[in-house]
C-alpha positions, 0 to 999 in steps of 0.5 A, spaced: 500 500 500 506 504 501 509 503 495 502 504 491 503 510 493 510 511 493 512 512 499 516 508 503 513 502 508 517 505 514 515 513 513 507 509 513 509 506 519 512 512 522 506 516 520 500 511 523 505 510 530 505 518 531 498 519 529 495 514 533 499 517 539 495 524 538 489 521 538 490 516 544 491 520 552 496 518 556 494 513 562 496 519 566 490 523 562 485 517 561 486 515 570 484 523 571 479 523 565 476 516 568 476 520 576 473 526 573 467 523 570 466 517 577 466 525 580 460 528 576 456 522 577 457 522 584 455 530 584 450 529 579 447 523 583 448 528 589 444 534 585 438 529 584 437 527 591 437 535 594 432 537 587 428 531 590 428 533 597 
């Protein structure tokens, strides 16, 4: 597929390996993105309870 295109097998594979770590956090940003979210559960959980009161 890489030569098709003239370009070489390696330069393709740089290319899918930097772009892929572009799109995908860090563990360090899917741990805090997975607290964050577990956090506005609980806030919104705790929001619906008081509206209910």
């Amino acid at each position: 597929m890489a030569r098709a295109q003239g370009i070489s097998p390696a330069l393709l594979g740089r290319w899918l390996r930097q772009a892929l770590e572009a799109a995908v956090p860090y563990s360090t940003e899917r741990d805090e993105i997975k607290r964050l979210r577990a956090e506005l559960k609980r806030v919104e959980m705790e929001r619906d309870i008081s509206k209910k009161l």
